[in-house]
C-alpha positions as CSV (number, residue, x, y, z in Angstrom):
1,X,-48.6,-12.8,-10.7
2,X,-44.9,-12.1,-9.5
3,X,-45.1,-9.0,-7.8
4,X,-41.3,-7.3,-6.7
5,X,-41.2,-4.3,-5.3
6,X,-37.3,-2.9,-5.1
7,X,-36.2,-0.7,-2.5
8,X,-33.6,2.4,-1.3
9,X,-33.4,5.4,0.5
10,X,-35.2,7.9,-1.0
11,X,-36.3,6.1,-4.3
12,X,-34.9,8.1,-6.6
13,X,-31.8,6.5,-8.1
14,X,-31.1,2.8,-6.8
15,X,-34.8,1.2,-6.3
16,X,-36.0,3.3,-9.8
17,X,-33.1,1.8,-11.6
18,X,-34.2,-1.3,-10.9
19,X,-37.3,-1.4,-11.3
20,X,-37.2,0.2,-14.6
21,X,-34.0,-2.0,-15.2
22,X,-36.1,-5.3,-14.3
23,X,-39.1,-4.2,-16.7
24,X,-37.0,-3.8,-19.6
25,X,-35.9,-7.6,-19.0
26,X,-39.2,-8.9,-18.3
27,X,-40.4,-6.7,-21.5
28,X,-37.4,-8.1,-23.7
29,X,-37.4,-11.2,-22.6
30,X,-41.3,-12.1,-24.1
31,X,-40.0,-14.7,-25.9
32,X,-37.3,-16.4,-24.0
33,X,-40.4,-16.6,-21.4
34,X,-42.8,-17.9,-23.5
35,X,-40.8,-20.6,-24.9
36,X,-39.0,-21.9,-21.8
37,X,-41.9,-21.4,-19.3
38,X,-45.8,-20.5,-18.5
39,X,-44.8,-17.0,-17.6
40,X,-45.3,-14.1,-19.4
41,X,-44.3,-10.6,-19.0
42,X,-47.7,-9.5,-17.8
43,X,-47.1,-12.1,-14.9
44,X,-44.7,-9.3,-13.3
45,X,-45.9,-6.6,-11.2
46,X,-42.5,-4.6,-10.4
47,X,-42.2,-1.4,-8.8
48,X,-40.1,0.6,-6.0
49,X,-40.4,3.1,-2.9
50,X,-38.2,4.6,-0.5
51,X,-37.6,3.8,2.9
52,X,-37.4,7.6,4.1
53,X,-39.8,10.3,3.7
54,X,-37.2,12.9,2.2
55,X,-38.0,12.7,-1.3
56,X,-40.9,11.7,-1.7
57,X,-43.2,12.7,-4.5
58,X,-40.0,13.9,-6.5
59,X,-39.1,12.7,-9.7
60,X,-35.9,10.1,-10.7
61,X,-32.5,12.3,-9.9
62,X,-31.5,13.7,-13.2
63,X,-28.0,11.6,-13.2
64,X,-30.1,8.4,-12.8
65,X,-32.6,9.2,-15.2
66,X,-30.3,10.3,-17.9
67,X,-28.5,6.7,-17.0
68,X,-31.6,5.0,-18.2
69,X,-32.2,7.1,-21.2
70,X,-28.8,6.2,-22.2
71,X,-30.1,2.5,-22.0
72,X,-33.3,3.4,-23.8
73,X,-35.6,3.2,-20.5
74,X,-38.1,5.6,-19.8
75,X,-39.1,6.4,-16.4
76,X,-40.9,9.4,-17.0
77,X,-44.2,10.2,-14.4
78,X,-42.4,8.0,-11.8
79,X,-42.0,9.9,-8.4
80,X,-40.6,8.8,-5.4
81,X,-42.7,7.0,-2.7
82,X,-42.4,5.4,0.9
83,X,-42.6,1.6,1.4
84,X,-45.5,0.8,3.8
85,X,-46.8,-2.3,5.3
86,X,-49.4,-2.7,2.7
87,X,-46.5,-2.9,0.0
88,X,-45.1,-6.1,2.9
89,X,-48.6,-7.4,2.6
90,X,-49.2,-7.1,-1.3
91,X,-45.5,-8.0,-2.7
92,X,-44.1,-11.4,-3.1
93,X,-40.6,-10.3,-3.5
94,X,-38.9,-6.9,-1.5
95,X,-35.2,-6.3,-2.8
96,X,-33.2,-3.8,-1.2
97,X,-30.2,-2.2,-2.3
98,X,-28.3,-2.2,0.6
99,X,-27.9,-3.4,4.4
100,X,-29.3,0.6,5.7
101,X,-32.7,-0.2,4.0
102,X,-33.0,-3.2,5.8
103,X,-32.4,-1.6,9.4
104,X,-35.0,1.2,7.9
105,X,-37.8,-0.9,8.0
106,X,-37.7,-1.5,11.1
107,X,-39.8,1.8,10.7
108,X,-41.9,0.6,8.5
109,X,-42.8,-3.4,9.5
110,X,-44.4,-4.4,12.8
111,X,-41.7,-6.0,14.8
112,X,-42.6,-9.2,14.9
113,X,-42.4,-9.1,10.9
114,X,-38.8,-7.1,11.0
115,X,-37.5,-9.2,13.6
116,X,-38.4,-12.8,11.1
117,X,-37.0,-11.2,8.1
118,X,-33.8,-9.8,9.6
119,X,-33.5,-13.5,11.3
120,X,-34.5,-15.7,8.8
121,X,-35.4,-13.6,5.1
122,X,-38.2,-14.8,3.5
123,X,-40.1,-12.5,1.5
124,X,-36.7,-9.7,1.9
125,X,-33.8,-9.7,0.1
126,X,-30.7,-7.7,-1.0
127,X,-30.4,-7.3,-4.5
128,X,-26.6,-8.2,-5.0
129,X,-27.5,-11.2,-3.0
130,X,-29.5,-12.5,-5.4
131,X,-26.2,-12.0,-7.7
132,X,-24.4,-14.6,-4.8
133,X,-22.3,-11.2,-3.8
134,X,-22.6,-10.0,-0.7
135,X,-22.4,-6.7,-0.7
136,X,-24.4,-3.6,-1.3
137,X,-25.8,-2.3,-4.5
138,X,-23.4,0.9,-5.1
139,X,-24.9,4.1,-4.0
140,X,-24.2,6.7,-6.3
141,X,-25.6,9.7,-4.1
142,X,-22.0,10.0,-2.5
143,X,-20.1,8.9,-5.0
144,X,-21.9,10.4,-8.4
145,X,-20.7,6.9,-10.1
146,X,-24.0,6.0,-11.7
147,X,-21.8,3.5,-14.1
148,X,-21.0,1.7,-11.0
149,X,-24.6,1.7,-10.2
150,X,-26.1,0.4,-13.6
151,X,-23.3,-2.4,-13.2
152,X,-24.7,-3.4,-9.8
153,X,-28.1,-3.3,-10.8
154,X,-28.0,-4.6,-14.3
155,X,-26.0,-8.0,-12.5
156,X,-28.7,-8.4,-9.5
157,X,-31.7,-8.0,-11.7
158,X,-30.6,-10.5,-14.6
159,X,-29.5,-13.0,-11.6
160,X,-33.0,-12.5,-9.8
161,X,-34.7,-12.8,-12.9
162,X,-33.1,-15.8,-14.2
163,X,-34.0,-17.7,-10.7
164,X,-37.5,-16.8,-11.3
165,X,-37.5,-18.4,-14.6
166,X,-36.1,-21.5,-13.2
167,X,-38.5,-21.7,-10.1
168,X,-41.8,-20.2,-10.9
C-alpha cells in the first residue's frame, strides 16, 4: 500500500486539490498500472489535512470545488482536517504545498522528527519539488487564481506519480 497524505493550510483548496487530483490519476491510470507494473489503483491510500486548526471540519472552498467539477472530480463529503502525528506515523509519503506548511509542523511533529525532515527529508516533501521546481504550489487564497493552482498541482501530482511507477 502507497499511502500519501497531501498537505496546506487549512485543507480546503491546495491539499484537497490534490488529493482529489492524484485519485483521478491513480483511478485513470488502471491500466497503464497494470500493464507496466504490480501496482494497482487500490495500492494507493491518498488523502489530505491542514496544518491549522481554522477550518476544520468545513467543506472544499466553493472556487476550488467548482475547479474540480470543471475537471469532472467529485469531492463532495470531504471536510477539512488537521495533520497529526498519527497521520506522520501511518503515511509513507507527506507532500506539502508550500515552504509555510513545512515550518507549521513544527506544531504538529515531535522535534526530533521536525528537526530530521527539515535537515534531511525523508518521508516530507513539497509537491512542486517532486515536479524538479522549486517553488511553492500557488496559493489561490490571496490571489483567487485557482487556474494557476490546478496548473501547479496537475504538474506535481503527474511528476510524483510517475516516480512511483518507476520505483515501487
Amino acid at each position: 500500500m502507497i499511502k500519501i497524505l497531501f498537505v496546506c493550510h487549512g485543507n480546503i483548496c491546495r491539499s484537497p486539490m490534490a488529493e482529489f487530483v492524484m485519485k483521478k490519476m491513480v483511478h485513470e491510470l488502471q491500466t497503464v498500472l497494470s500493464a507496466s507494473t504490480t501496482l494497482s489503483a487500490e495500492d494507493f491510500e491518498i488523502a489530505s489535512a491542514a496544518t491549522s486548526t481554522e477550518e476544520i471540519g468545513n467543506p472544499v472552498y466553493p472556487p476550488a470545488r467548482r475547479m474540480l467539477a470543471r475537471h469532472n472530480i467529485d469531492c463532495s463529503g470531504k471536510t477539512a482536517r488537521q495533520m497529526t502525528i498519527a497521520d506522520y506515523n501511518h503515511y509513507d509519503y507527506i507532500v506539502l504545498m508550500d515552504q509555510n506548511n513545512l515550518r507549521n509542523l513544527r506544531w504538529i511533529l515531535p522535534r526530533d522528527i521536525y528537526e530530521r525532515e527539515t535537515r534531511k527529508p525523508c518521508k516530507i516533501s513539497l509537491l512542486m519539488d517532486w515536479a524538479h521546481k522549486s517553488r511553492d504550489v500557488a496559493d489561490p487564497w490571496y490571489t483567487g487564481d485557482f487556474e494557476s493552482t490546478w496548473q501547479d498541482v496537475n504538474e506535481g501530482c503527474k511528476a510524483m506519480l510517475q516516480w512511483i511507477i518507476e520505483n515501487h
